[in-house]
MMTF fields as JSON, N, C-alpha, C and O atoms, coordinates in Angstrom:
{
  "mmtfVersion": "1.0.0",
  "mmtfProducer": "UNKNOWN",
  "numBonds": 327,
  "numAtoms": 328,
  "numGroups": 82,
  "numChains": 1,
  "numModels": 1,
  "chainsPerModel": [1],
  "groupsPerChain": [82],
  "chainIdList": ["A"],
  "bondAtomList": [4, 2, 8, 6, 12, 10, 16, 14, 20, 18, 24, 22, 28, 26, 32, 30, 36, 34, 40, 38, 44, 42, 48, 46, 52, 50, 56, 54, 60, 58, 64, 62, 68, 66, 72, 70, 76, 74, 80, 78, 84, 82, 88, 86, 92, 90, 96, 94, 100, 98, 104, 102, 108, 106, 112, 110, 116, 114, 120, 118, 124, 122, 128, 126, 132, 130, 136, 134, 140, 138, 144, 142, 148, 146, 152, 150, 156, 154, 160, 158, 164, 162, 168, 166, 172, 170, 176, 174, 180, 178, 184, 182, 188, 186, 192, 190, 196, 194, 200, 198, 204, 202, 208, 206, 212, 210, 216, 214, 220, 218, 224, 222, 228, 226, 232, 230, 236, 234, 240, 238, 244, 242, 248, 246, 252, 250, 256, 254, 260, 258, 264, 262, 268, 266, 272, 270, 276, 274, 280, 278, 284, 282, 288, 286, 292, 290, 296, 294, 300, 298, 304, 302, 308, 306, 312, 310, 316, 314, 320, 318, 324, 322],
  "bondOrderList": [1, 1, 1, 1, 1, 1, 1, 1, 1, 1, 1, 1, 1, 1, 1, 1, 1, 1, 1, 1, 1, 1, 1, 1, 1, 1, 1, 1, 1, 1, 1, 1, 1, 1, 1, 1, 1, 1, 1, 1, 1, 1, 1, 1, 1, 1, 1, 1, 1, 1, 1, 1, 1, 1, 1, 1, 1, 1, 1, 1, 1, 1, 1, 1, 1, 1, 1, 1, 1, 1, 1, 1, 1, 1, 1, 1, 1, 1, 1, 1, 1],
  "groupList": [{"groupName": "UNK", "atomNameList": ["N", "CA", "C", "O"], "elementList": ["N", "C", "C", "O"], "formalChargeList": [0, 0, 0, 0], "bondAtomList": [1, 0, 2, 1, 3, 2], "bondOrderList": [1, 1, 2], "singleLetterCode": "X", "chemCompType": "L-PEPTIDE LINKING"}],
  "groupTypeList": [0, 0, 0, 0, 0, 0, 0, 0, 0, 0, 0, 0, 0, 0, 0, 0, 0, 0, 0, 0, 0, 0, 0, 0, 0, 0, 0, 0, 0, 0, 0, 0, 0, 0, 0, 0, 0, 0, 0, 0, 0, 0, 0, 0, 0, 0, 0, 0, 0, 0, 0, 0, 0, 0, 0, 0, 0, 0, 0, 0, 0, 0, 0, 0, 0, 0, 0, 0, 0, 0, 0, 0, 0, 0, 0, 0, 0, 0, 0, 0, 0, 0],
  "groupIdList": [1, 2, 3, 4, 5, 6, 7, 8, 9, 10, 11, 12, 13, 14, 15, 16, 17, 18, 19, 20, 21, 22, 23, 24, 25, 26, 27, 28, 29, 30, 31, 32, 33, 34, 35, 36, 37, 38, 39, 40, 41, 42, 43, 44, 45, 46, 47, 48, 49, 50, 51, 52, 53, 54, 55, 56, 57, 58, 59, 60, 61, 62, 63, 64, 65, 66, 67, 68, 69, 70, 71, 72, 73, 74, 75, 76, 77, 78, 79, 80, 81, 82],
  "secStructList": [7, 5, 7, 7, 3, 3, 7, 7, 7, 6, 6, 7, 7, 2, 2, 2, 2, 2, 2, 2, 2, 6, 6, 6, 1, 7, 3, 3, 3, 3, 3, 3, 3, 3, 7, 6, 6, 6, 7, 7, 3, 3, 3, 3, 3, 3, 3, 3, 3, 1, 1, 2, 2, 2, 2, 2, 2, 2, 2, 2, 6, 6, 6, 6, 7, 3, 3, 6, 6, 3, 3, 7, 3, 3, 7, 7, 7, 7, 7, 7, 7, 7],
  "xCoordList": [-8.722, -7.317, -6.521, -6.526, -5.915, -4.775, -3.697, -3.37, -2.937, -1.37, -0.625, -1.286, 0.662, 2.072, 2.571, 3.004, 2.614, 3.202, 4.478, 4.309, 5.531, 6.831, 7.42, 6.928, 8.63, 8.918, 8.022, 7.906, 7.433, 6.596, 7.32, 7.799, 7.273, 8.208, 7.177, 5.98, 8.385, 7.367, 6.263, 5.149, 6.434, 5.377, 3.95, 3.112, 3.743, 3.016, 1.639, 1.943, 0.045, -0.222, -1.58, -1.494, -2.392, -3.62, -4.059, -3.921, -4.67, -5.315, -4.876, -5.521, -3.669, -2.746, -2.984, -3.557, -2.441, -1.947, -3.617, -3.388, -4.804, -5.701, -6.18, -6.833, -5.853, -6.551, -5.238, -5.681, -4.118, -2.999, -3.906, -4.316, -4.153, -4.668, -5.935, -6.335, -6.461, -7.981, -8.243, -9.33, -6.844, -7.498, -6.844, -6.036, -7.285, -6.962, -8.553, -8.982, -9.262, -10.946, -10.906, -10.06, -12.205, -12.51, -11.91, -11.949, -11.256, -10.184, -11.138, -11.964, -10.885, -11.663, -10.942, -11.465, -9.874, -9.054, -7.63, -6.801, -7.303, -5.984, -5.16, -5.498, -4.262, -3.346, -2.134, -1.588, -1.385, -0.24, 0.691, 0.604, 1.491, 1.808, 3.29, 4.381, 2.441, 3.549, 4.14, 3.659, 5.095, 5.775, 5.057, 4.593, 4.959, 3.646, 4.33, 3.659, 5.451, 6.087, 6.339, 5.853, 6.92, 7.391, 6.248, 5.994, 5.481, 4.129, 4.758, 4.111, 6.283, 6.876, 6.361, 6.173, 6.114, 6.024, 6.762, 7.892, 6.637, 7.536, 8.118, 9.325, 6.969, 7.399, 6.881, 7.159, 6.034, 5.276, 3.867, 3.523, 2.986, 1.555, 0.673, 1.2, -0.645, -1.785, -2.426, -2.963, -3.044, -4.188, -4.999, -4.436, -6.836, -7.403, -8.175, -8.786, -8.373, -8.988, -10.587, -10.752, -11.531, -12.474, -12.653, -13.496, -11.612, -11.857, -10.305, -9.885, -9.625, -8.684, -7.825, -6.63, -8.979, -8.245, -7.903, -7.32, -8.294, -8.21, -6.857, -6.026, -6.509, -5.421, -4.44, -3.837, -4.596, -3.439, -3.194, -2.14, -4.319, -3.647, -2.854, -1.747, -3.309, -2.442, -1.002, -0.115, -0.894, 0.519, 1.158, 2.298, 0.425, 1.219, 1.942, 3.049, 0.465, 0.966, 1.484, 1.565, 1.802, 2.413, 3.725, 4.624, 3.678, 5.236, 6.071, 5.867, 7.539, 8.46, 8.136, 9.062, 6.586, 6.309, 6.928, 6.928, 7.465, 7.936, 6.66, 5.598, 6.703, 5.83, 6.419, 6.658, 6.689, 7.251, 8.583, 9.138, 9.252, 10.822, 11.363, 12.486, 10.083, 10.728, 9.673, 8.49, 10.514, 9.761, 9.408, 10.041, 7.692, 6.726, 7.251, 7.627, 7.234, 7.251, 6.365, 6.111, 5.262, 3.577, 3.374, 3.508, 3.042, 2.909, 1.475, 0.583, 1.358, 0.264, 1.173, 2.396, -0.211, 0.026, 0.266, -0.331, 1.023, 1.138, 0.659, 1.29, -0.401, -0.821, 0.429, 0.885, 1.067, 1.805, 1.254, 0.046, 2.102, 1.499, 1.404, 2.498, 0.31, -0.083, 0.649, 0.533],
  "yCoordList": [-8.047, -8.411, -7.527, -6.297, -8.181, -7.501, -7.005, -7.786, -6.053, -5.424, -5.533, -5.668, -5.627, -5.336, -4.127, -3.928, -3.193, -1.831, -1.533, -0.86, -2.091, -1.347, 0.243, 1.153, 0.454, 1.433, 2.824, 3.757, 2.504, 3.743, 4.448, 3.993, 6.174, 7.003, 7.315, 7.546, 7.171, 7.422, 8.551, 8.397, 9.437, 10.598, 10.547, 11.404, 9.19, 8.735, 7.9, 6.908, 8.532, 7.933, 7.121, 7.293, 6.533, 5.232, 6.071, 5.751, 7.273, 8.255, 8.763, 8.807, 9.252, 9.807, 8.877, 8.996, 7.037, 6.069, 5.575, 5.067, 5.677, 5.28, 6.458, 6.194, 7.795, 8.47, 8.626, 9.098, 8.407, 7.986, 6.719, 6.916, 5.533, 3.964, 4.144, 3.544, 5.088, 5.094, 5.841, 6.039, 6.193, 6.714, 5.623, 5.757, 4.772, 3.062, 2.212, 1.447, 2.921, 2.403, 2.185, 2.398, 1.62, 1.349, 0.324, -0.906, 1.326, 0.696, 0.245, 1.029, -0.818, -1.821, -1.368, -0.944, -1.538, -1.65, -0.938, -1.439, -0.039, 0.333, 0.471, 0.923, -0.03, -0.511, -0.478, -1.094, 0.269, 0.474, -0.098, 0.428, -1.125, -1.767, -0.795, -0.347, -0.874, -0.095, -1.369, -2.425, -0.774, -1.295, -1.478, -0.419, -2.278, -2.144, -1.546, -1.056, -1.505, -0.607, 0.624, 1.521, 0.88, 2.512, 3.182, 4.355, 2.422, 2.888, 3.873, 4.474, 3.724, 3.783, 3.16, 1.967, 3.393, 2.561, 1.691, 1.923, 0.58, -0.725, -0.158, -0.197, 0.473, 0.975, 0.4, 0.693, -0.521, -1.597, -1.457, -0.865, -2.059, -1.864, -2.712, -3.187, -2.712, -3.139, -2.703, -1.999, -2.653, -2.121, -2.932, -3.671, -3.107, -4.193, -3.613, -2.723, -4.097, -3.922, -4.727, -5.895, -3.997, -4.681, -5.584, -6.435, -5.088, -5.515, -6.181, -5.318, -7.039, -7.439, -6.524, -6.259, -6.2, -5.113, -3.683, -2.931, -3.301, -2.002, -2.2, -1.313, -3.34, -4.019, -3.553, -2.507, -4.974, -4.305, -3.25, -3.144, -2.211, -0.698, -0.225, 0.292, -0.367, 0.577, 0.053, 0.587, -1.464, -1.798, -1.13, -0.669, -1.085, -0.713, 1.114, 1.636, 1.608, 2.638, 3.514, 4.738, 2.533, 2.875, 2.208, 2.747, 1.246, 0.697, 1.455, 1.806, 2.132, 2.537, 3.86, 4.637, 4.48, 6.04, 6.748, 6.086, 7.737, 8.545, 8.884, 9.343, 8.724, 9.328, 9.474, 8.576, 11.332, 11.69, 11.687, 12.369, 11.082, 11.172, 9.719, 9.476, 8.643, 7.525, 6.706, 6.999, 5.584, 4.93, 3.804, 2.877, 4.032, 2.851, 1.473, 1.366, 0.581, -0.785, -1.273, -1.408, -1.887, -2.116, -3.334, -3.184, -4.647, -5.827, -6.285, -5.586, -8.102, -8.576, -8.956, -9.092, -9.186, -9.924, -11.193, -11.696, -11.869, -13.391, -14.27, -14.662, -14.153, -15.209, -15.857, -16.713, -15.809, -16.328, -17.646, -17.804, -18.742, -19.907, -20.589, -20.9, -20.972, -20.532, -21.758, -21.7],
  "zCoordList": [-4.383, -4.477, -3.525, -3.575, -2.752, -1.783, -2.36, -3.254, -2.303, -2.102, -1.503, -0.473, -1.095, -0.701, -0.956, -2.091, -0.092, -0.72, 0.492, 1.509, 0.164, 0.454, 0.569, -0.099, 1.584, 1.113, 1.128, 0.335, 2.442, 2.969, 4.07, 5.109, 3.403, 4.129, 5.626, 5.795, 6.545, 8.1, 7.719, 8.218, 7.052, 6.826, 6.534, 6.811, 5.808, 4.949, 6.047, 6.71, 6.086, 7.375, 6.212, 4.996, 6.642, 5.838, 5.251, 4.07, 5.333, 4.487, 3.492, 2.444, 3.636, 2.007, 1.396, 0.313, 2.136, 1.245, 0.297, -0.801, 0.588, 0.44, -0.487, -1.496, -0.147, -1.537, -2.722, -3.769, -2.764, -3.708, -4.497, -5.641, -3.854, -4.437, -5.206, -6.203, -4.528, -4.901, -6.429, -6.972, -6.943, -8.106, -9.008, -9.927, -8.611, -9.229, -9.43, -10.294, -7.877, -7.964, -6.665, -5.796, -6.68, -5.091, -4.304, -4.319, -3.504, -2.655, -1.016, -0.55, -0.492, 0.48, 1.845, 2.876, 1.608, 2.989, 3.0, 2.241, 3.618, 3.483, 5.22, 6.314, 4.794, 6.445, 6.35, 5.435, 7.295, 7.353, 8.685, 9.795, 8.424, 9.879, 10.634, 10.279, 11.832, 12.759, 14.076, 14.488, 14.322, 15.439, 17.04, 17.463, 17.662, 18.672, 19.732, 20.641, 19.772, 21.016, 20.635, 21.324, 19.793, 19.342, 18.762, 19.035, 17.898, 17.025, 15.575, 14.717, 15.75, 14.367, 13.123, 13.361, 12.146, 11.049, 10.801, 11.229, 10.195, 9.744, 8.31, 8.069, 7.202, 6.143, 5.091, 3.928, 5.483, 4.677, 5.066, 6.088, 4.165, 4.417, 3.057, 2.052, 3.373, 2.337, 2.056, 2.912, 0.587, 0.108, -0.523, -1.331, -0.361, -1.303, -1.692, -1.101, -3.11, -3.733, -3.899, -3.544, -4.41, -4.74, -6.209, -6.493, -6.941, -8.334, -9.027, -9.798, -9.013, -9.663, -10.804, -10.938, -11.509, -12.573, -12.176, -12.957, -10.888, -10.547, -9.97, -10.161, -9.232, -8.025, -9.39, -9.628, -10.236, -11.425, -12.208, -12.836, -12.25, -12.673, -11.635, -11.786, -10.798, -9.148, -8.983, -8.318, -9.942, -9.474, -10.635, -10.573, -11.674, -12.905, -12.592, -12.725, -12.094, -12.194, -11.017, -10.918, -10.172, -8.723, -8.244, -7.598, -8.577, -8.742, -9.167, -10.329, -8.366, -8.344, -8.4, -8.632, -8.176, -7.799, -6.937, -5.899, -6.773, -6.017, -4.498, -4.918, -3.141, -2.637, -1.259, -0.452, -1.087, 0.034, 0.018, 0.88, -0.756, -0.937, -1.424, -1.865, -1.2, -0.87, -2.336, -2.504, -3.328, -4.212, -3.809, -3.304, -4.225, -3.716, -4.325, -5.492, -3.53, -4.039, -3.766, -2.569, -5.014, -4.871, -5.671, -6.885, -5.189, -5.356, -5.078, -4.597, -5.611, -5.424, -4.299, -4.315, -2.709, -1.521, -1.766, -2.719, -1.118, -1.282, 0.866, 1.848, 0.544, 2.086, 2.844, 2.087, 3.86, 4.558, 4.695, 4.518, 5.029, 5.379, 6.543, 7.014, 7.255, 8.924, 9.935, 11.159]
}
């Protein structure tokens, strides 16, 4: 199961964000999208999960967390439509 995680402070680089998730379970993929010219962060990013129920502890217990100054906003992904 994929994530939506909002509300990522520029400080914050795939590695923090991936051992923060991971004490949710085994985390698959963690990605943080940046700007392709500046290589700024956007502030947004994904995390997947291997297991559905792990996806929904991490939202439970990461939604509106404090991390770096700034509160996580941590969702199920919803597929864009192509």
């Amino acid at each position: 199961m994929k994530l939506f995680v909002k509300n990522i402070s520029d400080e914050v680089n795939e590695m923090l964000l991936e051992s923060i998730f991971r004490q949710y379970g085994d985390v698959l993929n963690t990605k943080i999208v940046y700007d392709r010219i500046t290589w700024e962060s956007k502030g947004f990013g994904f995390v997947e999960y291997s297991k559905k129920e792990d996806a929904l502890k991490a939202i439970e217990g990461l939604n509106g967390r404090e991390l770096v100054g700034k509160q996580l906003v941590v969702m199920e992904a919803v597929d864009k439509p192509r």
